[in-house]
DSSP file (Angstrom, degrees, kcal/mol; ACC not computed):
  #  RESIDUE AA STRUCTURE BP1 BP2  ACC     N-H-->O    O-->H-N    N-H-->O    O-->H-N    TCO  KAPPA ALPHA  PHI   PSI    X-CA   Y-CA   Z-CA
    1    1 A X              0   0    0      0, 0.0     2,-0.1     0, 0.0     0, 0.0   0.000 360.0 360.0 360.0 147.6  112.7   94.3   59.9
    2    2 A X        -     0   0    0      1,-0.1     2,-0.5     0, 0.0     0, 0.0  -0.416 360.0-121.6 -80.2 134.8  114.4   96.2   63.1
    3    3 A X        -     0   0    0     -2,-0.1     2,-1.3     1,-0.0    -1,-0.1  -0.612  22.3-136.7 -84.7 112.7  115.9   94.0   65.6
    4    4 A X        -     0   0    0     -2,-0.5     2,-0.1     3,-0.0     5,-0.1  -0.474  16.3-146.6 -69.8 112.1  114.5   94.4   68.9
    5    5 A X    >   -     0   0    0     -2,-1.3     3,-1.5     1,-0.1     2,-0.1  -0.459  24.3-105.7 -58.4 138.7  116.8   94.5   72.2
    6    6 A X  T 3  S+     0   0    0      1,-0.3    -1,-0.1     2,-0.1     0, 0.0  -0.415 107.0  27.2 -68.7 152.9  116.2   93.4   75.2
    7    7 A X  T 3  S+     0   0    0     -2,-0.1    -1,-0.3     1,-0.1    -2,-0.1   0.385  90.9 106.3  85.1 -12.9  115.5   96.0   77.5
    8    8 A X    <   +     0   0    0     -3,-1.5     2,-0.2     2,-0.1    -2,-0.1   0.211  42.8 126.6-103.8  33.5  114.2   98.1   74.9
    9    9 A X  S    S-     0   0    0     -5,-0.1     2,-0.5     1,-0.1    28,-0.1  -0.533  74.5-103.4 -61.3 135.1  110.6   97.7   75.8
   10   10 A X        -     0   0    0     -2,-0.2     2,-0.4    27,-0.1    26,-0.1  -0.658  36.5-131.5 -83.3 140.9  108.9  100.9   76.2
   11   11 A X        -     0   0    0     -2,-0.5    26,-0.2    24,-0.1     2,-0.1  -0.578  26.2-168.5 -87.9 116.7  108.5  101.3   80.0
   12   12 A X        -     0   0    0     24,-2.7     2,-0.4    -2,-0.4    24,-0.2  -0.196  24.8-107.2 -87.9-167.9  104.6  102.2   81.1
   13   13 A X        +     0   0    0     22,-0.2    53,-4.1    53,-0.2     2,-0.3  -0.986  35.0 179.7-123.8 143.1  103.6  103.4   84.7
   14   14 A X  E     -AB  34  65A   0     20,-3.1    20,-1.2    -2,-0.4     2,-0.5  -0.881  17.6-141.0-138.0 171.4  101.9  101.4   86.9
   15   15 A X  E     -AB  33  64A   0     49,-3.0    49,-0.5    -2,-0.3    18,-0.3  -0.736  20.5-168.6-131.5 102.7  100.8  102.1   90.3
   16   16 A X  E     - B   0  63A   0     16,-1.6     2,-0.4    -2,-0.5    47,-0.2  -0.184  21.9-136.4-100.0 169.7  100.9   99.8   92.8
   17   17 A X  E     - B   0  62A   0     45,-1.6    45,-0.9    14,-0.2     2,-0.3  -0.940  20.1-166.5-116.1 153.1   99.6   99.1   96.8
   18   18 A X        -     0   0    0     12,-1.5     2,-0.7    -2,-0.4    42,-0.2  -0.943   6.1-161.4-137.5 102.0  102.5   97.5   99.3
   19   19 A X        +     0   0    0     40,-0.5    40,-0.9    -2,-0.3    10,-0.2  -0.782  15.9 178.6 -95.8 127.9  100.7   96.4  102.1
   20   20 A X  E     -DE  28  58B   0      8,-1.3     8,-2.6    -2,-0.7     2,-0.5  -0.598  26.6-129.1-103.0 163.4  103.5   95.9  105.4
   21   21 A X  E     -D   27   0B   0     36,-1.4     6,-0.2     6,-0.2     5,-0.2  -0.897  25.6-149.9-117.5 151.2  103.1   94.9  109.0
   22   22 A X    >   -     0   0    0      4,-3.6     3,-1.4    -2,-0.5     5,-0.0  -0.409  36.2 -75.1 -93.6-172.9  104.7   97.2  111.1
   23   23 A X  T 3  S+     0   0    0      1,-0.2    -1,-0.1     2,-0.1    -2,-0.0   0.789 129.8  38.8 -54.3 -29.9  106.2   96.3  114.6
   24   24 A X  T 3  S-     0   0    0      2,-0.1    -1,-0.2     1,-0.0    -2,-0.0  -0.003 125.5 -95.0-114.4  36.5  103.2   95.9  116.9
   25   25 A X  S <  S+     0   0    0     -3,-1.4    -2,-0.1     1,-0.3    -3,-0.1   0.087  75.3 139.2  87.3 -24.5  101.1   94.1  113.7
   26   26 A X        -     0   0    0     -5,-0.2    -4,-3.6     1,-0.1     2,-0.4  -0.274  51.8-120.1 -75.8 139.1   99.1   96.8  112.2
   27   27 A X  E     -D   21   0B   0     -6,-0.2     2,-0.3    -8,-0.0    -6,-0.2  -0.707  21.6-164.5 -89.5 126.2   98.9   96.9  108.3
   28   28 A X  E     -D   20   0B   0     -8,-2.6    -8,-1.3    -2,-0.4   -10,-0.1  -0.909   7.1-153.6-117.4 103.1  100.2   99.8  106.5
   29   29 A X        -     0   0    0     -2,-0.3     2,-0.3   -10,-0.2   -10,-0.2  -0.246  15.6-179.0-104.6 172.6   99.1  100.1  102.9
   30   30 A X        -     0   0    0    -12,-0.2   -12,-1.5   -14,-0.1     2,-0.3  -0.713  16.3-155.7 150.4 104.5  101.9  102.4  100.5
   31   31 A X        -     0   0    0     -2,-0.3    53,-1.8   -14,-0.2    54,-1.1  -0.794  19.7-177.1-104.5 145.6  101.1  102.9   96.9
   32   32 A X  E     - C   0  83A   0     -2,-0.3   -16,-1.6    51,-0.3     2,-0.4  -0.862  25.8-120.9-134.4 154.5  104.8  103.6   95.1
   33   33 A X  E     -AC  15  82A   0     49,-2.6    49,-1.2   -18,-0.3     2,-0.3  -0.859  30.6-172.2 -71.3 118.6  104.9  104.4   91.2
   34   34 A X  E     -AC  14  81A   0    -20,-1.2   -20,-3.1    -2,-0.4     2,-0.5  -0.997  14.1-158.2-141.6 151.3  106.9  102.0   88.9
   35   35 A X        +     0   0    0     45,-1.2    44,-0.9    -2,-0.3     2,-0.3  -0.924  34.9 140.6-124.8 121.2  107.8  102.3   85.3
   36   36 A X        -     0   0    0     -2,-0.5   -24,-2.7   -24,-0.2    -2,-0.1  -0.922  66.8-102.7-155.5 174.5  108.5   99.2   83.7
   37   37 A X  S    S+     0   0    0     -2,-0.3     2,-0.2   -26,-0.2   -27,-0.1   0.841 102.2   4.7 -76.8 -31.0  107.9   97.2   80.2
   38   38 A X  S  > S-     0   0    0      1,-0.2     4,-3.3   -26,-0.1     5,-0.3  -0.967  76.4-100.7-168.4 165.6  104.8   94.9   82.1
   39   39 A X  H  > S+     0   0    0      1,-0.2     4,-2.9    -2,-0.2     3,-0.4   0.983 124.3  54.6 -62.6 -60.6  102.8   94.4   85.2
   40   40 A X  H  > S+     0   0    0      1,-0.2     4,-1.8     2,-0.2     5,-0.3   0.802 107.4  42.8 -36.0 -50.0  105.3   91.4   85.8
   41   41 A X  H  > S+     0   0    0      1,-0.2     4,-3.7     3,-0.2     5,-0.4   0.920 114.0  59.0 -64.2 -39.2  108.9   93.3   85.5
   42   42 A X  H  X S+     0   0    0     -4,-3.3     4,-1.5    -3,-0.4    -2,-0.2   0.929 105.3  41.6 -58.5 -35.9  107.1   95.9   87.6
   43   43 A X  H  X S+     0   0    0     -4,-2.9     4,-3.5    -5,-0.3    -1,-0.2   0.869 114.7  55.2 -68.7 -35.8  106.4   93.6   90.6
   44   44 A X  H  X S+     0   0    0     -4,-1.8     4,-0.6     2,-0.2     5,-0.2   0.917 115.9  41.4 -77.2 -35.6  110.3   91.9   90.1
   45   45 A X  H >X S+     0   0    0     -4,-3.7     3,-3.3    -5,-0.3     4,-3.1   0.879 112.2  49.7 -67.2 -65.4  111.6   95.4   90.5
   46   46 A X  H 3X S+     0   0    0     -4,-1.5     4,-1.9    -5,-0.4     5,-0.3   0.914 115.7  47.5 -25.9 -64.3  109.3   96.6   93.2
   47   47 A X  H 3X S+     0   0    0     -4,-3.5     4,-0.9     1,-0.2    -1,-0.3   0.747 108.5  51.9 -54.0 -20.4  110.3   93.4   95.1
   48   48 A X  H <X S+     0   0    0     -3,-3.3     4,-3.0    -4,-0.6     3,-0.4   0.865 110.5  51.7 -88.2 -24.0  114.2   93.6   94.5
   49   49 A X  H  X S+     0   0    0     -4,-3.1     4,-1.1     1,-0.3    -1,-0.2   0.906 104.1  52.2 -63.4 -42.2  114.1   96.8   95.8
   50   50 A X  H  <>S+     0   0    0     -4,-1.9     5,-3.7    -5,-0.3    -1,-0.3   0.580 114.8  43.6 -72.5 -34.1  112.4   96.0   98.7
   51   51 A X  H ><5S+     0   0    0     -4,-0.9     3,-0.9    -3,-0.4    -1,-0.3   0.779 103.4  60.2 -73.3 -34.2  114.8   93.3   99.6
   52   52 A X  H 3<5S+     0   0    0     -4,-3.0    -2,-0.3     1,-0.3    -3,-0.2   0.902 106.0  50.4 -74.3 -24.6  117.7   95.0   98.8
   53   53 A X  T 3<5S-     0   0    0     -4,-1.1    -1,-0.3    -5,-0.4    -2,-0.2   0.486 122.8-107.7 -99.9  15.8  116.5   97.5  101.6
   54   54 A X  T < 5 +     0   0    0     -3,-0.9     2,-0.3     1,-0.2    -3,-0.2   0.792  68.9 148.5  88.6  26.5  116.0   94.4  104.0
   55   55 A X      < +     0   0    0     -5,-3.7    -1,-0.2     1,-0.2     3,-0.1  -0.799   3.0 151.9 -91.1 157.7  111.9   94.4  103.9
   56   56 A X        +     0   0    0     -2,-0.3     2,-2.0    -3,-0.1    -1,-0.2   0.604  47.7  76.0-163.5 -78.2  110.9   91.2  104.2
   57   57 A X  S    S+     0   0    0    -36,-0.1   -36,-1.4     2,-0.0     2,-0.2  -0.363  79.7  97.3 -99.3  76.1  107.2   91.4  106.0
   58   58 A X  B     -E   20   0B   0     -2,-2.0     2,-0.4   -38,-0.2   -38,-0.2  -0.980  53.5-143.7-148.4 176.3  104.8   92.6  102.9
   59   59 A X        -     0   0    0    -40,-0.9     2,-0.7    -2,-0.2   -40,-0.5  -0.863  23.1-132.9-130.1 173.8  102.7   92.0  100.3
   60   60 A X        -     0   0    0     -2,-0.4   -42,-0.2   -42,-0.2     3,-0.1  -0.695  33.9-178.6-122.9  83.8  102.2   93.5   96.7
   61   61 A X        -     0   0    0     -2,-0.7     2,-0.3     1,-0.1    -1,-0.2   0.909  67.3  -0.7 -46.1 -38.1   97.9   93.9   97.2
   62   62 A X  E     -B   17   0A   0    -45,-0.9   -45,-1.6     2,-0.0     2,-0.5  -0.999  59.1-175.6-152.9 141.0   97.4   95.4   93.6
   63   63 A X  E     +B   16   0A   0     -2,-0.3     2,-0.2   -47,-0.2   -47,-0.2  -0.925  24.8 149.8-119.6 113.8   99.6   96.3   90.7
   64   64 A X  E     -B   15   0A   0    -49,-0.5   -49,-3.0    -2,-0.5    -2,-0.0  -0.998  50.0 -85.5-148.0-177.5   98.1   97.9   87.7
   65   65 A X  E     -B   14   0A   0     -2,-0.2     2,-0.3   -51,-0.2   -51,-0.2  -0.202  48.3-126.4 -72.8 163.6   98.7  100.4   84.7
   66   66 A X        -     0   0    0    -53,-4.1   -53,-0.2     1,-0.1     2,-0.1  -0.709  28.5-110.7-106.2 165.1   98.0  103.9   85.9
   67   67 A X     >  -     0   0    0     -2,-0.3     4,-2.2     4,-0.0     3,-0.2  -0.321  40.9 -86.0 -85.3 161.2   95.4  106.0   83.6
   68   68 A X  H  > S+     0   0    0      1,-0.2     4,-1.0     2,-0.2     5,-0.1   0.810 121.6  55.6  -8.6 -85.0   96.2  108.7   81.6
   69   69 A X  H  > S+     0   0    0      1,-0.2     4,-1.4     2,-0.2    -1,-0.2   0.645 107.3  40.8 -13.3 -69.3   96.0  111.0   84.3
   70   70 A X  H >>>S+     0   0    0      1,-0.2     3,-2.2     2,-0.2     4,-1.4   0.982 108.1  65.3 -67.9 -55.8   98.0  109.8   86.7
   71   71 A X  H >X5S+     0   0    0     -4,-2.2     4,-5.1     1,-0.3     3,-1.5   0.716 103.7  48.6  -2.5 -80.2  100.6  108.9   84.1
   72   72 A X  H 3<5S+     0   0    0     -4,-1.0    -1,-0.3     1,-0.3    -2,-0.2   0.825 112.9  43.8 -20.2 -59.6  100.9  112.3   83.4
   73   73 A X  H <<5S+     0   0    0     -3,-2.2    -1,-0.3    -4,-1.4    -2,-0.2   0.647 113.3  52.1 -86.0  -3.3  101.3  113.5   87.0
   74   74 A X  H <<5S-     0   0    0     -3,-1.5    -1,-0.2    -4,-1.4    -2,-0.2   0.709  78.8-171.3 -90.8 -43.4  103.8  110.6   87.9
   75   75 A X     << -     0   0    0     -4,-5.1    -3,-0.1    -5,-0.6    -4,-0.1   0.950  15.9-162.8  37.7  51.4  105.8  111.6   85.0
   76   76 A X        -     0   0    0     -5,-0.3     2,-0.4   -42,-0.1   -42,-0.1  -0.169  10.6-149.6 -28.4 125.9  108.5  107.8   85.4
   77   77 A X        -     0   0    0      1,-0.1   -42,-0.2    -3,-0.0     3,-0.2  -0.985  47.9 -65.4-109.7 150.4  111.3  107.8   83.8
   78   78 A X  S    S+     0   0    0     -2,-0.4   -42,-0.1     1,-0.3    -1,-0.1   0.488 119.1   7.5 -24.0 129.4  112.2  104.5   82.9
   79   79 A X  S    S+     0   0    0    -44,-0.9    -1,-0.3     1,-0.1   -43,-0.1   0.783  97.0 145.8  57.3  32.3  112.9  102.1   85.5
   80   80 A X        -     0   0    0     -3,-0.2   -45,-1.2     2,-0.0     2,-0.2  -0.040  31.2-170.2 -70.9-175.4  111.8  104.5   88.1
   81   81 A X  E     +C   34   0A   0    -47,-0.2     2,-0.3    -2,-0.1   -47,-0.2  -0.562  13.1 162.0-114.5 136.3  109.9  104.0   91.6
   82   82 A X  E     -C   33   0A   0    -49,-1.2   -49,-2.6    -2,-0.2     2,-0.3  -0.954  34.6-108.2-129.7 155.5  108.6  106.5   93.6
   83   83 A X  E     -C   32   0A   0     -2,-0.3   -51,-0.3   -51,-0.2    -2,-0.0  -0.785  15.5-165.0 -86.4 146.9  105.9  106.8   96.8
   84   84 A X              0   0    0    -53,-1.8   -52,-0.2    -2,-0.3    -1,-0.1   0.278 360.0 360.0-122.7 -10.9  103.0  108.2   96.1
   85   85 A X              0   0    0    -54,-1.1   -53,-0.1     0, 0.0    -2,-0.1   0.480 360.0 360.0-169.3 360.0  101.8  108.8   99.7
């Protein structure tokens, strides 16, 4: 039987909400695109990223796999993120 690698998980799309507080308190909700092996690796990218660019004040409301559809129109490539509005 064929050895599996790490990291050689096939990468899904999931579509997440990031809700932030801006400077004068107001919540600002930001669905991003992520393509990763599982809801979990998707939140542990989302989050480094979001550190590495010094954001600090958010939460991650909802993660989950995107439908067909969207799939399609997100078109990932592996270990991507993008914003979606």
């Amino acid at each position: 039987m064929g050895q599996i690698l790490k990291g050689s998980a096939m990468q899904v799309p999931f579509v997440t909400t990031v809700s932030f507080a801006d400077r004068d308190g107001m919540t600002v909700d930001l669905r991003y695109g992520v393509a990763a092996p599982s809801e979990r690796e998707a939140r542990s990218e989302l989050e480094r990223r979001l550190i590495n660019q010094e954001v600090y004040n958010y939460s991650i409301s909802e993660i989950r796999r995107a439908t067909s559809t969207e799939a399609a129109s997100l078109n990932l490539a592996d270990g991507s993120i993008i914003l979606l509005n």
